[in-house]
DRENSE-995357 format. One record per residue (C-alpha): residue number from 1; residue in three letters; x, y, z. Coordinates in nm, 2 decimals. Example, Ala and Ser with C-alpha at 12.3 -4.5 7.8 and 13.67 -1.06 7.14 Angstrom:
# residues 2
+-----+-----+--------+--------+--------+
!   n ! res !     c1 !     c2 !     c3 !
+-----+-----+--------+--------+--------+
!   1 ! ala !   1.23 !  -0.45 !   0.78 !
!   2 ! ser !   1.37 !  -0.11 !   0.71 !
+-----+-----+--------+--------+--------+
//
This chain:
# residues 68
+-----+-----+--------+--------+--------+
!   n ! res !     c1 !     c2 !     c3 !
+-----+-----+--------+--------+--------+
!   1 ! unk !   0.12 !   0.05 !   1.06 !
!   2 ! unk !  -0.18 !   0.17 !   0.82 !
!   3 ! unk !  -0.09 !   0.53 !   0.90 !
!   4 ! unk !   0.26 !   0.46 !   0.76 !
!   5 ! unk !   0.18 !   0.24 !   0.48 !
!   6 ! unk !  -0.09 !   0.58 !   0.38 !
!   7 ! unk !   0.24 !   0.83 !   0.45 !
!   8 ! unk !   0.42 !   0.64 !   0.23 !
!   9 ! unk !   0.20 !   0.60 !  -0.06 !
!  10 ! unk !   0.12 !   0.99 !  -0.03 !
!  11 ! unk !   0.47 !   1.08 !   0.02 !
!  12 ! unk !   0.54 !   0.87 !  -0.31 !
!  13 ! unk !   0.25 !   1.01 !  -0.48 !
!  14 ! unk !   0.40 !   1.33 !  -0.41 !
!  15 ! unk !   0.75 !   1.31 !  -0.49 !
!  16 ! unk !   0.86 !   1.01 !  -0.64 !
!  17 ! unk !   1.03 !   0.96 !  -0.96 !
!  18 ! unk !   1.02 !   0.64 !  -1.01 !
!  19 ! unk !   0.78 !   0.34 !  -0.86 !
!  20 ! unk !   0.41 !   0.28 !  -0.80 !
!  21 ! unk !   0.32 !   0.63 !  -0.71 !
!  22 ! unk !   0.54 !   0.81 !  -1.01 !
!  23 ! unk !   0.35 !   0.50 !  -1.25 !
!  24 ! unk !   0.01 !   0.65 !  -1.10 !
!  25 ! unk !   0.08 !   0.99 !  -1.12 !
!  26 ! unk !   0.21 !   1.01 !  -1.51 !
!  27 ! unk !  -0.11 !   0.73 !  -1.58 !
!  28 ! unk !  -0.32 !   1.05 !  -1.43 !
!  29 ! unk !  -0.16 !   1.31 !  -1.64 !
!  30 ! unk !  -0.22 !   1.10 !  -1.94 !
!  31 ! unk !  -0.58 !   0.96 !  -1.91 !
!  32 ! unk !  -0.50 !   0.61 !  -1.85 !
!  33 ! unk !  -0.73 !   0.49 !  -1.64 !
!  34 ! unk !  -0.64 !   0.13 !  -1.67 !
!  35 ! unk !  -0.31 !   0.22 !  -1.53 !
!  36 ! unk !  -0.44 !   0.43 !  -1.26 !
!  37 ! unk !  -0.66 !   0.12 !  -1.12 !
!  38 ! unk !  -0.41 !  -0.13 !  -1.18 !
!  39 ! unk !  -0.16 !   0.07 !  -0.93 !
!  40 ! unk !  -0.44 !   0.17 !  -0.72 !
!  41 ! unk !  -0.56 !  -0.23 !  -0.67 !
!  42 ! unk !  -0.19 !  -0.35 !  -0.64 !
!  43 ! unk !  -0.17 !  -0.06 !  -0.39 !
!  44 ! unk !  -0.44 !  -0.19 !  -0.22 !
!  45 ! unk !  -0.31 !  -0.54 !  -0.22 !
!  46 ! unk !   0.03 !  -0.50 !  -0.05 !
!  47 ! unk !  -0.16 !  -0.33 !   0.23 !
!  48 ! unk !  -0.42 !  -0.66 !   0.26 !
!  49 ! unk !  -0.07 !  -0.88 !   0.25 !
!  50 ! unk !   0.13 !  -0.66 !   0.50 !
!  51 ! unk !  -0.17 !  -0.69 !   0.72 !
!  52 ! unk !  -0.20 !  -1.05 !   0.70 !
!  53 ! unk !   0.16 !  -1.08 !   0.75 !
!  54 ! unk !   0.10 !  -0.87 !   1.11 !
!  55 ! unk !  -0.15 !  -1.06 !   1.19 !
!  56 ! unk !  -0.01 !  -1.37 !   1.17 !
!  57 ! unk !   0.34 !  -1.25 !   1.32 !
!  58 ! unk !   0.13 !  -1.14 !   1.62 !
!  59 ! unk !  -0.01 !  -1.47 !   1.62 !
!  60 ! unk !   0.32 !  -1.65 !   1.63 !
!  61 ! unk !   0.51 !  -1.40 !   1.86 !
!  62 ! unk !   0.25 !  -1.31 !   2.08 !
!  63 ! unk !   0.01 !  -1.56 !   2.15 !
!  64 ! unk !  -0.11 !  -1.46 !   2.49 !
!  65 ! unk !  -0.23 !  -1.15 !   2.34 !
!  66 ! unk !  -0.62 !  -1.07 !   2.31 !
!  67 ! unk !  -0.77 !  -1.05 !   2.00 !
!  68 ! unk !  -0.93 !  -0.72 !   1.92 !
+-----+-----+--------+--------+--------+
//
């Protein structure tokens, strides 16, 4: 799941026109750096929430599992 949560953000980064990647990108081209770190932390904070959100699904469905 981290591999595809990077793909994406790269592959919106890339070729987005719209969204959290195109925000980024224009904020770049324009020397806004508060922009740039805003979408960089919120970036950062979906990918802490979706792993949280694994974590405790694998919790719930799965709890015979071994923690790792």
């Amino acid at each position: 799941m981290g591999w595809a949560w990077t793909y994406l953000v790269v592959a919106e980064l890339v070729a987005a026109n719209s969204g959290l990647g195109y925000l980024i990108l224009n904020a770049m081209r324009g020397l806004y750096t508060d922009v740039i770190l805003l979408g960089v932390f919120t970036i950062g904070i979906l990918g802490l929430l979706t792993d949280f959100l694994f974590k405790w699904l694998r919790q719930r469905l799965l709890p015979w599992s071994a923690e790792f």
